[in-house]
N, C-alpha and C positions, 0 to 999 in steps of 0.2 A: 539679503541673506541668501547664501546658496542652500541648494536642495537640500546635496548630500555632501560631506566632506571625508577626509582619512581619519583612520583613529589616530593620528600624529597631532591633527587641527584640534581635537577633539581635548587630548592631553594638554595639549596650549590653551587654551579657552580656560579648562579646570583648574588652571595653576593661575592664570591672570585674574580668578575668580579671590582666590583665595586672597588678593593685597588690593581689590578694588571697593572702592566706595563712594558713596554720593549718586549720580544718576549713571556712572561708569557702570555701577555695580547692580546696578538694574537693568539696562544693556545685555549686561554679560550673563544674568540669571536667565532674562529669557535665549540668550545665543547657544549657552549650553543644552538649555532643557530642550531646544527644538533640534541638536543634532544627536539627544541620544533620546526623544521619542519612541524610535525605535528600536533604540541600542539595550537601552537601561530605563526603562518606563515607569518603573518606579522610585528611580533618581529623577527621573524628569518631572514625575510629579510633585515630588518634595522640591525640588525647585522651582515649582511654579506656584507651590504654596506660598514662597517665602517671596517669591516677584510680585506675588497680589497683593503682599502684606505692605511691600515696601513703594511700589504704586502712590499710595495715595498720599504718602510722603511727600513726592514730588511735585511743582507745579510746573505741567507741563502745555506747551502751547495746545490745543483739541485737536490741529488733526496728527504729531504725533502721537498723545494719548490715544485716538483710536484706532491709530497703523499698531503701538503696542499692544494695546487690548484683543485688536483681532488677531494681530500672529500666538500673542499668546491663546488665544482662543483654541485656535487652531492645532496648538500644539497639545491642548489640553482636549479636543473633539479625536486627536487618532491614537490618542494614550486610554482613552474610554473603550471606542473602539476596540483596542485590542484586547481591555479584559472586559469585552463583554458586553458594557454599561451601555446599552444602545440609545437609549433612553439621554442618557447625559450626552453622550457623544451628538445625538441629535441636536442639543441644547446649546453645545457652546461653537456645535457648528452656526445654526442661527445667530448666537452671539455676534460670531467675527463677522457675519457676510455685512449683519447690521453696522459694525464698524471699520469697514472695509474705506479704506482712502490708498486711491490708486496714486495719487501726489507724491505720498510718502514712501511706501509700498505696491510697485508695480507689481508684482509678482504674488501679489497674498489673492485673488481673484483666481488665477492659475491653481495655486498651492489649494484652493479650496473646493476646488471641483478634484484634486488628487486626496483630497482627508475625504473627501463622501465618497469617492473610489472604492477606499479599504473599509468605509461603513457598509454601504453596498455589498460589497463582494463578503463579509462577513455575517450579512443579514441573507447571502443569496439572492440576492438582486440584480441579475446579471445583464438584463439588459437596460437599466439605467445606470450601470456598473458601465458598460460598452459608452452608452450616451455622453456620459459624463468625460470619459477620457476624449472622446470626439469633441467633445468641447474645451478641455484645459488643452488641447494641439491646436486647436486655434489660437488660443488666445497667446500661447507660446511663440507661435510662429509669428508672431503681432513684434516679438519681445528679441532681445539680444543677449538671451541664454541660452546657448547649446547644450547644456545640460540640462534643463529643463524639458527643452523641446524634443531630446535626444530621449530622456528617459520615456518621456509619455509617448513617443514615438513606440518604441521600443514596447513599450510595458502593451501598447494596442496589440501590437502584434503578438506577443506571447498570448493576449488574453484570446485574440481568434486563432492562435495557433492550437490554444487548449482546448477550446469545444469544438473549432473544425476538423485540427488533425487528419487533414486532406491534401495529399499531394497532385491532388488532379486538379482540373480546372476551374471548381467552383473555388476551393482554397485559394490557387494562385493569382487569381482573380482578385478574389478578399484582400488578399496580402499586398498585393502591389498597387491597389486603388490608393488614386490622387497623391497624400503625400507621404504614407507609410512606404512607401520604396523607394524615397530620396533619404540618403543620409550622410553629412555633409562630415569634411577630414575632423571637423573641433568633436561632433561626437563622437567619430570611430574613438578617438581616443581618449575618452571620458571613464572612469573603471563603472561610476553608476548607471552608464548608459548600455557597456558593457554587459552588465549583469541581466536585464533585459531581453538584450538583442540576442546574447548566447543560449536563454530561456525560449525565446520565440524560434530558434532553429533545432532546441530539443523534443516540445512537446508532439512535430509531427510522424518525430522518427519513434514516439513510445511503443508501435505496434506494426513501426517495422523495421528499425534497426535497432532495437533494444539499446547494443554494446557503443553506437554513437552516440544514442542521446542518452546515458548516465556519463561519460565522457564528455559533454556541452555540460549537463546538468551539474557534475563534479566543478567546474571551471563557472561558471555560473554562480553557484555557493562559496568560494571561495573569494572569488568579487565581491559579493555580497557582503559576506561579512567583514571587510575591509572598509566598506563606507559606511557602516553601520543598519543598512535592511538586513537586521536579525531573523525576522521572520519569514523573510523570502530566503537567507541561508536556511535553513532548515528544511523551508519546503522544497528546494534544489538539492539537498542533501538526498531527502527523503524521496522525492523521485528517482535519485540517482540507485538510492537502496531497490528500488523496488524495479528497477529496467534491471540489475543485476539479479532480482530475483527471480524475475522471469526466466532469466539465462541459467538460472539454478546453480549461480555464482557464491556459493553463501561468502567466499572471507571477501570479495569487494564488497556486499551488501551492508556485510556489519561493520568492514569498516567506515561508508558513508556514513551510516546509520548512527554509531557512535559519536560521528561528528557533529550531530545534529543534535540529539536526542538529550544529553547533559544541559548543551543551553537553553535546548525548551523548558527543561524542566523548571529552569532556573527562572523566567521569563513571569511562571502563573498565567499565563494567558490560553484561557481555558479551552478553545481552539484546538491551539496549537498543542497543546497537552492531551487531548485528545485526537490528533494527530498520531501524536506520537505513541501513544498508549496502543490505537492500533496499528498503528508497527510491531510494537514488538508481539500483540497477539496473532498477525501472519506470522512472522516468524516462529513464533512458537509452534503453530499449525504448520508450518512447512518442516517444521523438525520432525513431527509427529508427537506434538503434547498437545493431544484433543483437549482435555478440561483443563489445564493451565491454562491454551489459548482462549478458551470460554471465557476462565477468569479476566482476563485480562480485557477482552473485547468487551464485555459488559460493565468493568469498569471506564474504559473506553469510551461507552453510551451515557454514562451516569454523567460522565464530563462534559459531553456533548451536549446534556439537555439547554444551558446558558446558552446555545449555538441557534438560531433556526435551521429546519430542513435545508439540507443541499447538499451540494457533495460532500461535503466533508463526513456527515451523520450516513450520506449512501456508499461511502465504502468500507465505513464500519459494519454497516450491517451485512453487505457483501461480504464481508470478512467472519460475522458471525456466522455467514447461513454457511461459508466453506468450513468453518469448523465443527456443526452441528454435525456437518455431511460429515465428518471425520471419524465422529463419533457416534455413526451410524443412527443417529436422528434424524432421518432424511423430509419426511413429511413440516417438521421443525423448520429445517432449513427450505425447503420450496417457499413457507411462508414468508418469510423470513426476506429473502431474495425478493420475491414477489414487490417487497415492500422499498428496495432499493433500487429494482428497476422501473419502477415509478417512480422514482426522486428524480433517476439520471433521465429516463423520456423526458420527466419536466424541466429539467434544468438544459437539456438540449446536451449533456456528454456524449456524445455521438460513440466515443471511445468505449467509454467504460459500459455503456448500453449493449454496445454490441459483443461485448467477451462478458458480461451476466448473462446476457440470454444463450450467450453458447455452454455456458458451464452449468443454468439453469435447465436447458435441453438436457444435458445428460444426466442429473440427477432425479428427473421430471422421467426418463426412460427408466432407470432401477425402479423405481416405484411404479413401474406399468401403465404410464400415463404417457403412452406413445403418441397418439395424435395431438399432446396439446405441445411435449417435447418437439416433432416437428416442425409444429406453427412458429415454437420459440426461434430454434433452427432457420426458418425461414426470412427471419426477418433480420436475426442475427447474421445470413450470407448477403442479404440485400445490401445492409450497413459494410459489410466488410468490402465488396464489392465497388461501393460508390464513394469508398475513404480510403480503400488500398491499407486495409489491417489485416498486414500477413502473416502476424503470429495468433492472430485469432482466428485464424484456418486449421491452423493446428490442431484447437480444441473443436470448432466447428468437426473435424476429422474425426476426432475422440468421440465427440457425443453421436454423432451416424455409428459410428462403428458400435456404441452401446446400444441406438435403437433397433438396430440390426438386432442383436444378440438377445433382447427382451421382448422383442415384437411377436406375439400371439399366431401373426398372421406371414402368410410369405410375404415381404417387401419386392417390390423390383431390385432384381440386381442391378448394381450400375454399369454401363457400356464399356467400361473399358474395363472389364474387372478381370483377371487371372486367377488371382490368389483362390481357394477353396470353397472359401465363405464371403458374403460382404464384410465381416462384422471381421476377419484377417486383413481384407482391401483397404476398407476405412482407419484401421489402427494404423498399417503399413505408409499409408497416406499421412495420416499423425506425425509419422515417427520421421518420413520423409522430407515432409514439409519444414519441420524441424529444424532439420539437418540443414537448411537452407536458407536458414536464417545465420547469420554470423555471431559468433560467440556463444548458439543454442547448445547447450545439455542435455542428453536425452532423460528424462526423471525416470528411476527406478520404476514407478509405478506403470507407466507405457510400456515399459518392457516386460515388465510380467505379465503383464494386460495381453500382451500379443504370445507371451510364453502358454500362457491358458488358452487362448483362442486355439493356438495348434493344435493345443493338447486334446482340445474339444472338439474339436474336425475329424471325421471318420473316412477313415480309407485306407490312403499309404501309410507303409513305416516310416517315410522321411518326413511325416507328419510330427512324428514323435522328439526326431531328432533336430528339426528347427525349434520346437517347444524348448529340449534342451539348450539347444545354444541360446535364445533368449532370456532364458532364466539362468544363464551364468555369466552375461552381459547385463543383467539388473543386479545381481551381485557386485560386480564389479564396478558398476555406478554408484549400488547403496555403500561400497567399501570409500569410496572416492567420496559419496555426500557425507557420512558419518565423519570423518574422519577432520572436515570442516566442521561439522556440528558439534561436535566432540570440543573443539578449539574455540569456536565463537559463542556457542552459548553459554555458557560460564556468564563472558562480560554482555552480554547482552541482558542478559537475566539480572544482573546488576544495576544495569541504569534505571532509572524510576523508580528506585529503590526496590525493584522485584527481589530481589537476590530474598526476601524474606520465604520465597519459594521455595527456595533451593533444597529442603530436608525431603520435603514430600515429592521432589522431583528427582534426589538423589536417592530414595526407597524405590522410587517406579523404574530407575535403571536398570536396578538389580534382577529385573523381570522373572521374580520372583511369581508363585501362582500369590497366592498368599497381599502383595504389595500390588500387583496388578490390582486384583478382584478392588481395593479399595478403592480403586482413582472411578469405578464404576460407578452407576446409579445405587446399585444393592451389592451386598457382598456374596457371593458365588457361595452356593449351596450343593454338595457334592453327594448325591444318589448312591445308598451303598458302599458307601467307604467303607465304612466300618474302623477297621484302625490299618487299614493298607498305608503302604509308605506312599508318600507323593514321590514324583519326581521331580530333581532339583533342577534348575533349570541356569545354565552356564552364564556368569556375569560377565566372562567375557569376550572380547570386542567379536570373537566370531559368533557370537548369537545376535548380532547385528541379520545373521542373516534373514533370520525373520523378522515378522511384526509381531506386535505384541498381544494380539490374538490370534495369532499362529500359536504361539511359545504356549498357550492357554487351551488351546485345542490338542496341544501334542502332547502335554501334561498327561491329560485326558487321557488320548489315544495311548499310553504305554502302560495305563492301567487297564487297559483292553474294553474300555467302553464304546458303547454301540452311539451310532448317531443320534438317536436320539435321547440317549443319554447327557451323551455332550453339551447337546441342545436344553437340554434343562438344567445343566447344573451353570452351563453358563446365559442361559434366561434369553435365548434366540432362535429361530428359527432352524428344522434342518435341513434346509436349504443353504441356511449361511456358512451352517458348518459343512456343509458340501462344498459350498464356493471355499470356503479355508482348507479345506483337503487337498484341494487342486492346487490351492499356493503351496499348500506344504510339498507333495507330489512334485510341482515342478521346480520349486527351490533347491530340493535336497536330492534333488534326480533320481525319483522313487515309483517304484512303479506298485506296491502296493502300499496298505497299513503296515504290518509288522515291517516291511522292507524302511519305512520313513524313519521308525523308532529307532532302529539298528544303524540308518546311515546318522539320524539326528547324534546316537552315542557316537560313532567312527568321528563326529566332525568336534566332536566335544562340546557340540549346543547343548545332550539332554545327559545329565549324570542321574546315578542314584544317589540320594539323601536320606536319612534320617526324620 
């Protein structure tokens, strides 16, 4: 029986099903149910219901009664597997091996070191996960299936291409030992071998060539789902989504995304569904919907709990502590993080280890916890350095440029600095670096980042006037991100059946003070009103130019209240509302208060209301 077959084999099987009988028809139950294991796993299971039934009907010579019983086994140990059932999945793995007859069935010894593969890798078992593949490529290569040996070839490499993701020499090293760098003409052209091989040359380019490996990863998913590995389409899809998000791609992102995200849902394999669920809560957070994104990630977790620790549960959480930080719960989010970059130390993700601790550096600086943000820093350039992750330099950039800017104490400047400040050097460096990547986006937020720094620099006048040109280059980015956002979130918000959001997320558009204050922890209590008119605040597209407490600060500000008024009616610091001054200031090219209120009305973001 082959691995993996086309969905054309798959359609012929189903129909020869439907006119077969007697031991034909037992044959065919189990031929289908083991080619869409993967496909359709809960057709596979009803059809192995009905193969166990009709089993003992039969008199069949013992050893192929136990070549059947163990491929069925088998096919029933990675249908458990995926939703979950570890427990069963253990069991009917034991079943088959005990009725394992190589006479009859060569290839069920092979096949069964590839079903504890996907128990493994679902339990986080990673280096018995490794073990086991190292072992079905022997027994492969023993065998006169290129598809077999091709895939498991194939599948090794992707698996150390994922936690090494090393273009230096310890990697190519890995990669080319003994017989993973032989691949002979019958696999090149295999589509399941394919799918693989194309996966093992995307995951090392994640963090550094973004725009190439969701390009392999797209082409990859696409294979996949052609032979029926449903679940590696998805997770090819959804790295593809997520190397485009990096690049601050939003319509390639959503379109992978969408390709994936309908048939996980469809699948119940609770995984994979939490997979997918945090998807779309980055996404949400990359939009700027903090407490959607919250929802979403923490339903996300809830799916996860069937899952044990590992990656999959560590970039959920990564994903929550970036949107806590969103929502200016940053202590929240340090924990939080904390908690993820101990999954990835221990699962050895060299990758994703190394860009949490850069991103947890700078979050770790706002909260004035400089020395332990460096330490993270440190260990985070080590990694970067000894795996060649040159988009996690970037942020490595970002976060210096923030300990810089929070640090109590004078820092050394760095040797080669120019710029004013370190805390301009290190952004400029950010933004540089960026730039230098292929297919990179500058994010609106780096550019205002470095718009404030000028603005914060004392000295020259052309201080003032690079601030401006920065802060009208983050406009013309946020004009450029909105306007995908605008288009894709919609269907995005639809799949997983989110769309039931969609009222409370089309109230918060309107960025209203009023519909804002709600999406908050407590609702905004305004000092002194009395019965003044609020200000209305423009629904449209060009109050895109701020954030959405800007628009709540400027409210404020045009009813002539004092900072620390501000600060109390919207329950923060006025500090913070000093740091939102500066975004207003430099967004709206203002150089005082009443000056911000008067250009906010000229741009039509702030009207008078009723």
């Amino acid at each position: 029986m082959r691995y993996a077959v086309s969905d054309g084999r798959v359609e012929t099987l189903a129909l020869s099903l439907e006119s077969a009988s007697g031991s034909a028809r037992l044959h065919n139950l189990l031929a289908l149910a083991w080619h869409l294991r993967q496909r359709d796993s809960l057709r596979a299971e009803q059809l192995l219901a009905e193969f166990w039934r009709w089993l003992p009907r039969h008199r069949l010579p013992l050893d192929q009664l136990n070549a059947l019983t163990a491929r069925a086994a088998l096919t029933a140990c990675e249908t458990a597997s995926l939703f979950c059932r570890f427990d069963d999945a253990q069991a009917w793995l034991d079943r088959a091996r005990a009725h394992l007859n190589p006479s009859i069935d060569v290839y069920a010894e092979g096949d069964a070191c590839l079903a504890e593969v996907l128990l493994r890798k679902l339990r986080g078992q990673r280096s018995e996960e490794i073990s086991l593949l190292e072992q079905a490529l022997r027994l492969f290569e023993a065998l006169p299936d290129p598809q077999r040996r091709g895939v498991t070839r194939a599948l090794l490499r992707s698996e150390l291409g994922l936690y090494l993701a090393n273009p230096g020499a310890e990697a190519e090293a890995a990669l080319a030992a003994g017989s993973l760098s032989h691949v002979d003409a019958a696999e090149q052209e295999d589509q399941a071998v394919q799918v693989y091989d194309l996966a093992s040359r995307a995951f090392p380019l994640c963090l550094r060539a973004p725009a190439e490996a969701a390009a392999l990863f797209q082409a990859s998913g696409a294979l996949a789902l052609e032979v029926g590995f449903l679940r590696f389409h998805c997770v090819a899809m959804m790295n593809a989504s997520n190397a485009w998000l990096e690049l601050g791609d939003m319509e390639q992102a959503a379109q992978c995304f969408e390709a994936a995200a309908q048939r996980a849902r469809q699948t119940q394999w609770p995984a994979l569904m939490g997979m997918t669920q945090t998807q779309v809560g980055r996404v949400l957070r990359l939009l700027g919907r903090g407490q959607e994104s919250l929802q979403a990630l923490n339903e996300a977790l809830v799916q996860l709990r069937a899952v044990p620790p590992g990656l999959i549960t560590a970039f959920a959480c990564s994903e929550l502590a970036f949107a806590l930080r969103l929502v200016e719960r940053l202590q929240e989010s340090v924990d939080v993080m904390w908690e993820a970059i101990q999954l990835y130390r221990e699962g050895k993700h060299m990758c994703n280890l190394a860009l949490a601790l850069a991103r947890q550096a700078k979050t770790l600086a706002q909260l004035g916890q400089v020395e332990v943000a460096l330490q993270a820093l440190e260990e985070s350039k080590a990694l970067t350095e000894q795996y060649g992750y040159d988009t996690v330099k970037v942020d490595i950039s970002e976060a210096m440029a923030e300990v810089h800017r929070r640090s109590r104490q004078q820092l050394p400047a760095p040797p080669d600095m120019t710029a004013p400040t370190a805390t301009i050097h290190f952004a400029q460096t950010a933004l540089d670096r960026g730039l230098g990547i292929d297919g990179w986006r500058p994010p609106p937020a780096l550019l205002d980042y470095l718009a404030e720094a000028w603005a914060e620099a004392e000295g020259q006048a052309d201080h003032m006037a690079q601030a401006y040109a920065y802060s009208r280059r983050a406009r013309q980015a946020q004009r450029q991100e909105s306007s995908l956002a605008i288009k894709d979130s919609r269907a995005l918000l639809h799949l997983l059946g989110y769309h039931k959001a969609e009222p409370a997320i089309a109230a918060v558009e309107t960025y209203g003070l009023a519909s804002a204050a709600v999406s908050t922890q407590s609702k905004v209590s305004l000092p002194n009103a009395g019965a003044a008119t609020l200000p209305r605040l423009c629904a449209e597209p060009e109050s895109d130019l701020l954030t959405r407490k800007e628009h709540e600060v400027l409210a404020l500000l045009a009813l002539n209240y004092s900072n620390k008024e501000i600060a109390q009616a919207l329950g923060v610091s006025t500090e913070t509302v000093k740091w939102h001054l500066k975004g207003l200031y430099g967004k709206l090219e203002a150089g005082s208060r009443r000056h911000a209120v008067t250009r906010a009305r000229s741009l039509g973001v702030l009207q008078m209301g009723a």
